[in-house]
C-alpha positions in Angstrom: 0.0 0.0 0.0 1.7 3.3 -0.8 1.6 6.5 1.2 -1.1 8.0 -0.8 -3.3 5.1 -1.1 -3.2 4.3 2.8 -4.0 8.4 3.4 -7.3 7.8 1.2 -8.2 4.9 3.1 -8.3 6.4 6.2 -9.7 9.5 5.1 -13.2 9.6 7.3 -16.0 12.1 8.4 -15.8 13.5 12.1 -16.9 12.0 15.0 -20.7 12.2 15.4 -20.5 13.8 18.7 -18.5 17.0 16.8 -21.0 16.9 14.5 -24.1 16.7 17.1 -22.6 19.7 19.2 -21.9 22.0 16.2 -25.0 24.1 16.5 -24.2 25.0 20.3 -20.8 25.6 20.0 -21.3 27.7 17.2 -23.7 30.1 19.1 -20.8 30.2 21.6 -18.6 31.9 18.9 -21.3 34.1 17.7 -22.0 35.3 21.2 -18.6 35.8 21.3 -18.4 37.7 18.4 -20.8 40.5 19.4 -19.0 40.5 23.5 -15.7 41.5 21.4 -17.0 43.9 18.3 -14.9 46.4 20.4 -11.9 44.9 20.7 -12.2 43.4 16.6 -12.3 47.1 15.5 -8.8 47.2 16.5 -7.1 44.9 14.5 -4.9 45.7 11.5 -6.3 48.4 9.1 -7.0 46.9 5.9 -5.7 48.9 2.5 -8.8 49.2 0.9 -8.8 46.0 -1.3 -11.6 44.6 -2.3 -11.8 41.1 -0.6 -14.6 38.5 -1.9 -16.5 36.3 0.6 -17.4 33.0 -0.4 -20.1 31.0 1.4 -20.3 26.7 2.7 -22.0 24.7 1.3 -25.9 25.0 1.2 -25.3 28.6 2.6 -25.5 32.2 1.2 -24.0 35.6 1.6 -26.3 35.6 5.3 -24.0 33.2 6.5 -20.8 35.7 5.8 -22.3 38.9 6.9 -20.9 39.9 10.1 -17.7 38.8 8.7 -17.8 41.3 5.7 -19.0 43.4 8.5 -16.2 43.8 10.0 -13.8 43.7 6.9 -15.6 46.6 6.1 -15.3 48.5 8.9 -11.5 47.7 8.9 -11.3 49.4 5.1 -11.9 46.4 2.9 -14.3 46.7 -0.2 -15.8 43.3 0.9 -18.5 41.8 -0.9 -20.5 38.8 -1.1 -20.5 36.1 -4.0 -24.7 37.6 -5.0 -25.3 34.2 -6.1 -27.8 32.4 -3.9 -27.0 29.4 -2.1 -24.1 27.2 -2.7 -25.6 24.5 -3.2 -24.7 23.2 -7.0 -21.7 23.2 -8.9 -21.5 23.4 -12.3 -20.1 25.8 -15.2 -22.7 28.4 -14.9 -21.6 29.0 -11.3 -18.2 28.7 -11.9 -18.4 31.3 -14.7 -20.7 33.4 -12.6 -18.0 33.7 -9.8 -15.6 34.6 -12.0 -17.5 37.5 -13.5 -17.6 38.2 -9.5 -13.5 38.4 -9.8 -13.5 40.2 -12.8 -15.9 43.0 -11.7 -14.5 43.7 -8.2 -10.6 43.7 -9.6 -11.9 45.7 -12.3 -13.8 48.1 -9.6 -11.2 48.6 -7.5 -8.4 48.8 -9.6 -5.8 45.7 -8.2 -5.5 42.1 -7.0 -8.2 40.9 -4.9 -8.1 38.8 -1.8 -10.7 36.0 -2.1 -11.4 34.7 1.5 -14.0 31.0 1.5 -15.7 28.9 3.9 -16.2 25.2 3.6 -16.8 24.5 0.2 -16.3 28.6 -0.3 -12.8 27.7 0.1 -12.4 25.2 -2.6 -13.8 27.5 -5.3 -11.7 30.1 -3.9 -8.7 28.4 -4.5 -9.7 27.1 -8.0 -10.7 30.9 -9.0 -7.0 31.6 -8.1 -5.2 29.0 -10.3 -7.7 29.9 -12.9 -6.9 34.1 -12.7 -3.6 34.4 -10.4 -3.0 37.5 -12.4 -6.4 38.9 -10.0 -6.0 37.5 -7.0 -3.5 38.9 -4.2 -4.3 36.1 -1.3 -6.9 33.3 -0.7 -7.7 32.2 3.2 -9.8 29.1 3.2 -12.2 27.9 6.4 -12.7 24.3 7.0 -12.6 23.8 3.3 -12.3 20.2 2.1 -9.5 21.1 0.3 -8.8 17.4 -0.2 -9.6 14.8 -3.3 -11.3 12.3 -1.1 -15.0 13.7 0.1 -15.3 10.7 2.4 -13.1 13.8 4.8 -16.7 15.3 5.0 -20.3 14.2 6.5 -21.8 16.3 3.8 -20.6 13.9 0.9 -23.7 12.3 0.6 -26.1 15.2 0.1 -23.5 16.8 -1.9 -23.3 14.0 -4.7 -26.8 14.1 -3.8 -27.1 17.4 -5.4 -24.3 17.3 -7.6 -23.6 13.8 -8.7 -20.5 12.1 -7.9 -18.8 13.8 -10.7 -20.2 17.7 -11.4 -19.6 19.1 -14.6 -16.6 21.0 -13.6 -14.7 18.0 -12.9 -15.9 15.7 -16.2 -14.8 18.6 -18.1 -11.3 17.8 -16.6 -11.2 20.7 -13.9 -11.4 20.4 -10.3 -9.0 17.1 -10.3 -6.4 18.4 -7.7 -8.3 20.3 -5.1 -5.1 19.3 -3.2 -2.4 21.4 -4.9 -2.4 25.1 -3.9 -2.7 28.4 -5.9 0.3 30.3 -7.3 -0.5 33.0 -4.6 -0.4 33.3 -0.6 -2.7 30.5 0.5 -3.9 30.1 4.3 -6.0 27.3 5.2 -7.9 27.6 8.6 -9.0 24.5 10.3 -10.3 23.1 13.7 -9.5 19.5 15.2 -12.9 20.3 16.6 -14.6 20.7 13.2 -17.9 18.6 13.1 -18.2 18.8 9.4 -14.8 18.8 7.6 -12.4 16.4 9.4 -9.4 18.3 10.1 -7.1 16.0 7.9 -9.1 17.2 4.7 -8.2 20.7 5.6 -4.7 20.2 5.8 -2.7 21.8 2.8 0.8 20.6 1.8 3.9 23.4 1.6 3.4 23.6 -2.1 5.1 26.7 -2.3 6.8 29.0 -0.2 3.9 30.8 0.9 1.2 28.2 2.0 0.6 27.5 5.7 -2.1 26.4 7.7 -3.5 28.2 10.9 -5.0 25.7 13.7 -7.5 27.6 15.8 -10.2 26.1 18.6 -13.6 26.3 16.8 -16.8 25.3 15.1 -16.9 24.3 11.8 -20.0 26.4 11.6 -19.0 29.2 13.6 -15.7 29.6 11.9 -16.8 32.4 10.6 -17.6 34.4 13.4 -15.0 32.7 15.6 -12.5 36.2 17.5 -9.5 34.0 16.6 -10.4 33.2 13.2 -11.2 36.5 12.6 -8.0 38.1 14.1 -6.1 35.3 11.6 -8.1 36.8 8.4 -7.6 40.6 9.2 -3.7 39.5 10.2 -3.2 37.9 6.8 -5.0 40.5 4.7 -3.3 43.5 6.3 0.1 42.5 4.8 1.5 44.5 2.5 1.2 42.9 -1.4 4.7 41.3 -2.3 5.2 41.3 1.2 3.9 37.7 2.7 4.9 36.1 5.5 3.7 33.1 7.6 1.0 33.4 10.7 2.6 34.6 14.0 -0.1 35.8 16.8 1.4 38.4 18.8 0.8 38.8 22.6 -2.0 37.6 24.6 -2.9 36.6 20.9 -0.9 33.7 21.3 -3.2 31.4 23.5 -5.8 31.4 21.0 -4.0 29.4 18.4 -2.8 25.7 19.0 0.6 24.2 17.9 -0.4 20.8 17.5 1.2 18.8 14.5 -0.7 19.0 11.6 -0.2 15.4 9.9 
């Protein structure tokens, strides 16, 4: 059995107790959200560039609101995908999002960051390999960012939806979710996700600026999670050209794990 063979054999779901307590914990987060609004306005200033938001899977641009919220208020253009729920995937909504690249690099005049969650994530990264000339950064959360869906309880309702091969992927696209964009790539995750197991999340070093960022979460609160949010507004604040990996400051530190991603 080779390496890669025996990785895709134990590639599995969550444990059903993650997934049973995701909707509590993720009020926890939210809550938490709205205790610290104060303390969020003072993270890093952003630039001004514009920033898409990508929603999960069966979600819409609801789901990413307070986060775009607070982008906003930190000087980002941010802006929502406008395209419903994500719930199929096909050519129409692949060209559709990237008419949503084209208009906001177009609008505000330079590379955009493209920021995803869940299955947000994967479409943000496959936007980027498909227009890296457009995009400045891509931060995924709890994105399945790996080939083997058994890493996520939603598989079935997804190929459900979608069949087990959408028409992205027989057209030949889509084949190595795995492999990172030629541009600054963050992947979020949470050993505690209930959706996405943490494995699938996992990018390799692909290049010199991919990382991964461990924090304590929800997978459906990840996008109101304080820690999460201070790790988005810490990578968009730096400087195009001017990349460097994750490294909470102060107090900040706590907040993020340093388990062994493997």
């Amino acid at each position: 059995m080779t390496a890669m063979t025996k990785i895709q054999a134990e590639a599995r779901p969550p444990h059903a107790l993650l997934a049973l307590t995701e909707p509590g914990r993720a009020m926890g987060e939210l809550a938490s959200f709205y205790a610290l609004r104060p303390l969020l306005s003072r993270l890093p200033q952003g630039d001004g560039h514009g920033v898409l938001v990508l929603p999960g899977f069966m979600a819409s641009d609801v789901s990413t609101g307070p986060l775009r919220a607070m982008l906003e208020r930190l000087g980002y253009d941010a802006v929502g995908w406008n395209l419903g729920r994500n719930v199929r995937v096909d050519n129409a909504r692949i060209s559709a999002m990237m008419a949503g690249v084209d208009t906001l690099h177009e609008r505000t005049g330079g590379k955009i960051s493209i920021v995803g969650w869940s299955l947000g994530g994967v479409f943000a990264r496959e936007l980027a390999k498909l227009a890296p000339e457009k995009v400045r950064m891509v931060i995924s959360l709890g994105s399945p960012i790996s080939d083997d869906r058994n890493h996520t309880n939603a598989r079935r309702l997804f190929e459900y939806l979608n069949g087990r091969e959408p028409e992205p992927i027989r057209e030949g696209n889509f084949r190595d979710l795995a492999k990172a964009p030629p541009v600054p790539t963050t992947s979020i995750l949470t050993k505690a996700d209930g959706v996405v197991h943490w494995r699938g999340s996992v990018q390799a070093d692909d290049h010199a600026e991919c990382e991964n960022i461990e924090v304590i979460a929800s997978h459906v609160g990840l996008g109101v999670n304080p820690a999460v949010l201070y790790a988005i507004a810490d990578r968009l604040a730096q400087a195009e050209g001017e990349w460097k990996k994750f490294s909470p400051r102060g107090f900040a530190n706590i907040a993020f794990p340093r388990s062994r991603l493997h």
